[in-house]
C-alpha positions in Angstrom: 94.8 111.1 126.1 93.4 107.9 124.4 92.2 105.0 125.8 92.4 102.0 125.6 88.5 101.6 124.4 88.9 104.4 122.2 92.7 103.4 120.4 92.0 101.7 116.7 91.6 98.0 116.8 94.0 97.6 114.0 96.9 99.1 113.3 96.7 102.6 110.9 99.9 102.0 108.8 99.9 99.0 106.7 103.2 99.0 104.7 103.9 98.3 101.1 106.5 95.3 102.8 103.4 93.7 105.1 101.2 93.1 101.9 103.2 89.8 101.4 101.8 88.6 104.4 98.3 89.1 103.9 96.4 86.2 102.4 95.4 87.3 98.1 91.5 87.1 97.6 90.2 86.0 94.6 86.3 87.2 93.8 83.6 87.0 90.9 80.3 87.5 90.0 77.7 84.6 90.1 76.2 86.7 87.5 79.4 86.9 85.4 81.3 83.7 84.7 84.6 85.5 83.3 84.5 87.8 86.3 87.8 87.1 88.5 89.4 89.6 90.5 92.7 88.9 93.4 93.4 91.6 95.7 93.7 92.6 99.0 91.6 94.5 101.4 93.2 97.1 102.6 90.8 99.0 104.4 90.5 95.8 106.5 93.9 95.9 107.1 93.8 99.1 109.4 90.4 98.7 110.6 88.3 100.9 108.6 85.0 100.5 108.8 83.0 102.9 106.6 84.8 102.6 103.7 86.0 99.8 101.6 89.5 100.5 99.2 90.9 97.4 97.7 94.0 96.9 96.0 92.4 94.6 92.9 94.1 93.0 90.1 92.1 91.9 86.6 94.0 88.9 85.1 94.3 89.0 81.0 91.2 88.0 79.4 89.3 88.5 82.9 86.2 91.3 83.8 85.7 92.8 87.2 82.2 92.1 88.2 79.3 92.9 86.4 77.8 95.7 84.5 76.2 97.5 87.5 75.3 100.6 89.0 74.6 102.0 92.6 72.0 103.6 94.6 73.2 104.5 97.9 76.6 103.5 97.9 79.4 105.9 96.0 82.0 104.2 94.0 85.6 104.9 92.6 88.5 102.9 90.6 91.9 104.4 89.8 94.3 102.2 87.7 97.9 101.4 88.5 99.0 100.0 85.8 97.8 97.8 82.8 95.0 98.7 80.7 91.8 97.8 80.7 88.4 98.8 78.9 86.3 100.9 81.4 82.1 100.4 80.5 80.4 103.9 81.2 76.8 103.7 80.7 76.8 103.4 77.0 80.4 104.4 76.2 84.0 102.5 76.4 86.6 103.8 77.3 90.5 102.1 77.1 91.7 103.2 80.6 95.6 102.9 82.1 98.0 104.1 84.5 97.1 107.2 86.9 93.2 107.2 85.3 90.5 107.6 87.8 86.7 107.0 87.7 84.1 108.4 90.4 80.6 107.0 90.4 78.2 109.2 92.4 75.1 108.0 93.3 73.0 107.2 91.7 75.6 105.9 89.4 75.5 105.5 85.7 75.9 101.6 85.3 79.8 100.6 84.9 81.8 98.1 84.4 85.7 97.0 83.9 87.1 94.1 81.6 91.1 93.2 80.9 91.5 91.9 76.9 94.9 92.8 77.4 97.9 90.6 77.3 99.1 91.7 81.1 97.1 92.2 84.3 95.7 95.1 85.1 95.9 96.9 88.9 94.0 99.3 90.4 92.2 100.5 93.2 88.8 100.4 94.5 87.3 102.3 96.8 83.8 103.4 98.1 81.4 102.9 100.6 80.2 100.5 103.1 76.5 101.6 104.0 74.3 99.0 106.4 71.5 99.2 102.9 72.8 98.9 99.5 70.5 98.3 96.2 72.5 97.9 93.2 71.2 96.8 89.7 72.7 94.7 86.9 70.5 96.3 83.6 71.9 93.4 80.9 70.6 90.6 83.0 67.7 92.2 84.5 68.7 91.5 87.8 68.5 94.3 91.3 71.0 93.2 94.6 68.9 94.6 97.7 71.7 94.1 100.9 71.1 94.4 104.6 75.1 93.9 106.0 76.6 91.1 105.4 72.8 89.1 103.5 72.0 90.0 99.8 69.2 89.1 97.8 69.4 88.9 94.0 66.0 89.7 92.3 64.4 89.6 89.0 63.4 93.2 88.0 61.3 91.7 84.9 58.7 90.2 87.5 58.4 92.7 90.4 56.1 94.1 91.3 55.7 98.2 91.7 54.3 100.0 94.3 53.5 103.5 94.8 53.4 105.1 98.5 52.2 108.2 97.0 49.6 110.6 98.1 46.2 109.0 97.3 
């Protein structure tokens, strides 16, 4: 029997007819200033709290983020509809309904950008570790996170250390 203490503190359906009741985020990039991205959390919306999956939409002429890749944290996107250009590593790729992308870790850098004429939609999905370092190789720049606090860094002027056998 479940308690109380133990029952979920959300609810573990969130129907397709409750998403016009939940407040539309919009995000970008501080790095990026044509990054825009609306959505919705829904892993927030039935309490999960290792993962993240967002249901994200990429306005025309818009980019997701940043050009970025992961250490610890795995990553996926799977489009709904639109198109969009998907940036894998060195490669692009034009990307639409029912494609999906995986990004183990570490991940090859990756990025996705709308220069369509209609929005694009898709999901997001991936983890939620306590420690995440990601890196943004175009500007030079490495996010080191502890929760909820991140720290952007210039990788040009760090400095290396080795905690090798001496």
């Amino acid at each position: 029997m479940t308690t109380k203490k133990d029952a979920p503190a959300k609810p573990t359906l969130f129907r397709a007819a409750d998403q016009a009741k939940v407040k539309v985020e919009s995000q970008s990039h501080p790095l990026n200033p044509n990054s825009q991205v609306r959505g919705v959390s829904l892993s927030e919306q039935v309490g999960l709290q290792r993962l993240g999956i967002h249901l994200l939409r990429i306005a025309p002429g818009k980019e997701s983020f940043i050009f970025h890749s992961h250490h610890s944290e795995e990553e996926f996107l799977y489009v709904l509809s639109g198109r969009g250009i998907a940036e894998i590593g060195d490669e692009q790729f034009e990307v639409g309904p029912g494609d999906f992308m995986g990004f183990p870790t570490p991940s090859v850098g990756h990025h996705l950008r709308n220069p369509f004429e209609e929005e694009l939609v898709y999901i997001s999905g991936g983890e939620r570790r306590e420690v995440e370092v990601a890196d943004f190789p175009r500007v030079g720049k490495r996010l080191v996170r502890f929760g909820m606090q991140a720290s952007i860094f210039d990788v040009t002027s760090a400095h290396s250390l080795s905690f090798g056998e001496e």
